[in-house]
C-alpha positions, 0 to 999 in steps of 0.5 A: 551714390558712390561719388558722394563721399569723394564730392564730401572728400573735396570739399574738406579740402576746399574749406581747408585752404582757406582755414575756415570751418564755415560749413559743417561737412559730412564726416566720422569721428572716431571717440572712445578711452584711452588704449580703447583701441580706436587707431587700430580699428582705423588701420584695419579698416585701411589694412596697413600699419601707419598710425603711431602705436603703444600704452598710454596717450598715443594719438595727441592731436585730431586726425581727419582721415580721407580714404578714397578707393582708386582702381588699382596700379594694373587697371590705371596703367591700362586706363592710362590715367594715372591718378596724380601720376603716382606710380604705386598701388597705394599712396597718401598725401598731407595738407601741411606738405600737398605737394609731397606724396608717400608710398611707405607707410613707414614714411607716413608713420614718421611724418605723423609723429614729427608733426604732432611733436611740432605743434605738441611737445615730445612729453604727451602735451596734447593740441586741437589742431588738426592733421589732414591725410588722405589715402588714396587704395584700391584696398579701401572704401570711400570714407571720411574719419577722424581720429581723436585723442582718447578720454583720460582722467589723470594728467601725465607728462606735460599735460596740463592739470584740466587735461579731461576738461580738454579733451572732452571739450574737443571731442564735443566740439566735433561730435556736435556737428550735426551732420558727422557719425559717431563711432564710439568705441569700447573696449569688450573687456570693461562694462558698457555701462560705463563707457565714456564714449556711449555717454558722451555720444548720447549728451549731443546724439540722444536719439541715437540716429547717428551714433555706431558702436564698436566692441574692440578686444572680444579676443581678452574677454575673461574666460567663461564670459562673452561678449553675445549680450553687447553685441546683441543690444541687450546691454545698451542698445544703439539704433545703427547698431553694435559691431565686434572687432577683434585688434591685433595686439601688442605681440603682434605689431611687435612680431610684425604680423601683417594686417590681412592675416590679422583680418583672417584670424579676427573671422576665425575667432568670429565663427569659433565664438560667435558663429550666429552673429559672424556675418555681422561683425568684424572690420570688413563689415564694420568698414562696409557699414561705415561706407552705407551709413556715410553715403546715407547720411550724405545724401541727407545732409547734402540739400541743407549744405547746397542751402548752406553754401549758396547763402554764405556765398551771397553773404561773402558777396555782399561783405567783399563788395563793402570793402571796396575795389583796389584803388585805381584812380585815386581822384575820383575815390576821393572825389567819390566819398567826400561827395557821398559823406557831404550828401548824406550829412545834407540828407540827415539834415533835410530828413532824406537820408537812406538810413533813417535812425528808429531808435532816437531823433537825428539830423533835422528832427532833433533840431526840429525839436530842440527848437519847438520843444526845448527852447520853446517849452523853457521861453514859456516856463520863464515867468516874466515877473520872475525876480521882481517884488513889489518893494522892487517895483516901488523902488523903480518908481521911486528912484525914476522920479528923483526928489519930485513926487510923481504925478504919473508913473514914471515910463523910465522906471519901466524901461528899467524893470523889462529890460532886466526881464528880457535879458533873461531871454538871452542865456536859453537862446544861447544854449539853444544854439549849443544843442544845434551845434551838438546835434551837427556835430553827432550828424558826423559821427551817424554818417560814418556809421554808415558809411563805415567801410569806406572810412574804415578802410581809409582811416586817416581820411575818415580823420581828416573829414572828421577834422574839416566838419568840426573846424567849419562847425567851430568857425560858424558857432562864435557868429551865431551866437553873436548874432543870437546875442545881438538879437536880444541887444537889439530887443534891449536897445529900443523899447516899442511902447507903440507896439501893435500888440502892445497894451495901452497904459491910459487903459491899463491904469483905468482897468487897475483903478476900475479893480480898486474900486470894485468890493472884493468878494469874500476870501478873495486876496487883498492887499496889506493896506486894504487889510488896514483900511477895512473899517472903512476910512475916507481918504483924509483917515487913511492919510492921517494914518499914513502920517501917522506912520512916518511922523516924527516920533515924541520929543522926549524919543528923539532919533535922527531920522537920517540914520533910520534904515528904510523898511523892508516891508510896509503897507503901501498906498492905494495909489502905490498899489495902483502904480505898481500894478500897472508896472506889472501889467505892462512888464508881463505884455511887453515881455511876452510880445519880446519873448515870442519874437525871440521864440520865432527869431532864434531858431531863424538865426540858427538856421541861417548862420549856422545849419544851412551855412553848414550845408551850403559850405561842407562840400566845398570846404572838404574839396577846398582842404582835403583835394590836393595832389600832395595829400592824396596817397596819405589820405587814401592809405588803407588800414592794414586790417581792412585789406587783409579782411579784403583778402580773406572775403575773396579767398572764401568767396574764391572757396565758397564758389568752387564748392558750389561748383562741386555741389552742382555737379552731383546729379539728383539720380547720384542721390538716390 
């Protein structure tokens, strides 16, 4: 179980390469106020001085602390192994300088405060990234700790005026991490009750199963007071359990006072106070404790982190294998993506496209509907008397005839009347085309949407076949809506009186004149001159009346008669009656024997010149324009940012790999 921590250790490093924090390690975190004394417990647990010390804001960036236990320079030599060949009893590394190994902790001191300055300013600015030392020492057990600035409330120096907003979010965004160890610190000479690091520790740990507190400075107690109640857990009690140290104070560090003697003291003073409660207290224990609770809370979380990494390395897989290989034939690259895109613009069409929309109609089953819906739904709402009154129809007939009264009704006054009816079929038609031109034109934009690695990786590629598609789109839309105009000229051209489904006039008129002569049953709607002539009038009456009407008015009125305006509206003859409905009739079933072929022709003509064109073309004329030796290195010209996601999949790949490799190497009898 020993090989835990040092397997969690490796890891750390691994990620740390590659700046990622895709997996949430095993670790301590170390929180409490400021001038609380967290560094110092550090550097009792290591045993040597190396953290930078004094009042006020001291530590000003995170510190991840790896401590691994080495045989010492004695047994190594007769080992003959010589970890990473250092010559020393103790050493320690960074990861912003790996290759660089100190010896003098003096030199560790230094290298940390120059680093922190670097990225912190010299007036007690504070940042969140985060410093990376491992201590490699026969003198310490296997840990993973993480130093963080102390909780303040008032900022000083540069520090910015929401400075505990700050801190507090940064030592939250570790302590969140369910699989890391709280060590909360407090100083024994304040009330637990108001210690900072306890609260914050039970907002994200409210169980308390990860949480260990520490008790600093039992040594500055007031006098006549101890410390027993706290260290008991009668105060605030904590599930792993509460642990007393004893710091070196200020005088010490000044007197430089070594750490071993200090250790020696802290148990004397244990054994004077506390005599009971000495076994389990000070740093020695504190630092075996932190070891078993580690190892323990490893071998929980390990399971969750195999799962953990072998999930993300298939996810990694999937998204390095999206973005492509480097190009090495550039020919058949491009040769490939104009083909794909060509085939799945085909395949939305037809309906056979891997990636079928759910959320609206694309491809084929729009048109499908903008055919046998749309345009179908407004032929069949247009009236086909629509536009035209009685009075209009009279008129026809009138002017058909010339300064002959009519016999019969005139067939140029119907001619006249559909082909004025059937024109209005044209303006749908066309604007049926438009909404298939639109749909092919969003067809574009669905197959880049998946083939979205590919063109995103080649933008300028992705550009030009945008470019090809619309202008084929832009060069087809003028043909066919000249040949849907045309299809409606030719209906306007020749009217087919002969038509099979055409009604005959001769039973037209016998039908109307049959109507006439019917009584009309009561409430049913009559004309305005079978409103005049309803007492009962023989045909002499209701022309005498009719004369009546345009007889000249007496001589002592006389009007000329050229200057009076045609009524808008007067009451017709029954013959006049008779006329234009008959007109109607036959306006209504031609119109509607034109409307449905033009119904049924003009979704054929779509298809035809412009859909199936579209299909049958695309792939030649994207080969015809964009394959060409001269356009090949623009066109197939990578994106600045898709290349650097290539790079960064493959290092986390690269990372996630080795980590498994790692994991997989623990065997299950170490877990136990």
């Amino acid at each position: 179980m020993e090989t835990l921590i040092p397997v969690i250790n490796k890891l750390q490093e691994i990620f740390n390469t590659v700046g990622a924090e895709v997996i949430q390690l095993p670790q301590i975190v170390v929180i409490g106020s400021q001038s609380s004394g967290k560094s110092s417990v550090l550097e009792s647990i290591v045993g040597r001085d190396f953290l930078p010390r004094g009042s006020g804001v001291v530590t000003r960036r995170p510190l991840v602390l790896q401590l691994v236990h080495v045989p010492t320079l004695e047994e190594r030599r007769r080992a003959a192994s010589g970890e990473s060949g250092v010559q020393a009893e103790e050493w320690a590394t960074f990861l912003h300088c790996k290759h660089k190994t100190f010896t003098d902790f003096t030199e560790i001191l230094q290298e940390i405060e120059i680093e922190t300055e670097r990225t912190t300013g010299t007036n007690k600015g504070i940042s969140q990234e985060p410093l990376y030392l491992k201590i490699y020492s026969p003198h310490v057990l296997n840990l993973t700790l993480v130093d963080l600035p102390g909780i303040t409330k008032v900022p000083v120096g540069d520090q910015p005026p929401d400075i505990e907003v700050q801190v507090r979010d940064m030592i939250l965004s570790y302590i969140s991490n369910p699989n890391c160890l709280i060590l909360a610190v407090t100083a024994a000479n304040t009330d637990m009750a108001t210690s900072e690091a306890l609260k914050l520790a039970k907002d994200v740990d409210p169980d308390g199963r990860r949480t260990l507190a520490v008790i600093t400075k039992l040594d500055l107690m007031d006098a006549g007071t101890d410390a027993m109640d706290m260290l008991m857990g009668r105060v605030i009690p904590v599930k792993l359990g509460i642990i007393g140290v004893v710091n070196r104070s200020q005088h010490d560090i000044n007197s430089s006072k070594s750490i071993s003697e200090s250790l020696r003291d802290e148990q004397g003073l244990l054994q004077k106070r506390y005599p009971s409660l000495a076994n389990r207290n000070g740093t020695r224990y504190l630092a075996k404790t932190l070891n078993r609770l580690l190892m323990h809370h490893i071998r929980d979380c390990l399971p969750e982190l195999k799962t953990r990494v072998n999930v993300l390395t298939a996810q990694y897989q999937s998204v390095l294998q999206s973005y492509g290989q480097p190009i090495e034939d550039k020919n058949a690259t491009l040769l490939q993506i104009i083909t794909k895109f060509a085939t799945e613009y085909c395949n939305t069409i037809e309906g056979t496209a891997r990636n079928i929309e759910t959320s609206e109609l694309c491809g084929g089953a729009r048109m499908c509907y903008i055919f046998h819906e749309t345009f179908g739904r407004t032929l069949e709402s247009i009236d086909p008397l629509a536009g035209l009154t009685m009075l209009d129809i009279l008129t026809a007939i009138r002017n058909a005839t010339g300064p002959r009264p009519a016999l019969f009704v005139p067939e140029v006054s119907f001619e006249l009347l559909v082909r004025r009816q059937i024109k209005r079929l044209e303006e749908p038609s066309l604007r049926c085309v438009e909404l298939v031109h639109e749909e092919l034109q969003r067809i574009i934009q669905h197959c880049s949407t998946y083939n979205t690695q590919e063109l995103l990786r080649f933008p300028k590629l992705h550009e030009a076949i945008v470019e090809v598609v619309t202008g084929v789109l832009r060069r087809r839309l003028p043909i066919t809506n000249e040949m849907v105009h045309n299809l409606v000229a030719i209906e306007l051209a020749y009217i087919n009186t002969k038509h099979p489904d055409f009604i005959d006039t001769a039973l037209v008129s016998a039908s109307v004149s049959t109507a006439k002569n019917e009584p009309l049953p009561d409430g049913a709607r009559r004309w305005k001159s079978e409103k005049a002539e309803e007492a009962g009038t023989d045909d002499r009456s209701r022309g005498s009346s009719q004369i009546s009407l345009y007889s000249s008015p007496s001589r002592s009125q006389a009007v000329n008669l050229l200057d009076t305006p045609m009524p808008a509206t007067r009451k017709l003859s029954q013959r006049e009656q008779r006329d234009c409905e008959v007109i109607r009739r036959l306006i209504k079933s031609y119109f509607l024997i034109v409307r449905k072929s033009i119904q049924d022709s003009v979704p054929k003509t779509v298809m035809h010149f412009l859909v199936n064109y579209v299909k049958d073309h695309l792939q030649s004329e994207l080969v015809g324009q964009l394959y060409k030796p001269q356009l090949l290195d623009t066109l197939l010209t990578e994106s600045e940012d898709m290349a650097q996601q290539r790079n960064e999949a493959a290092n986390m790949l690269k990372a996630l790999q080795k980590a498994s490799q790692t994991i997989s190497e623990i065997r299950e009898t170490q877990l136990w």
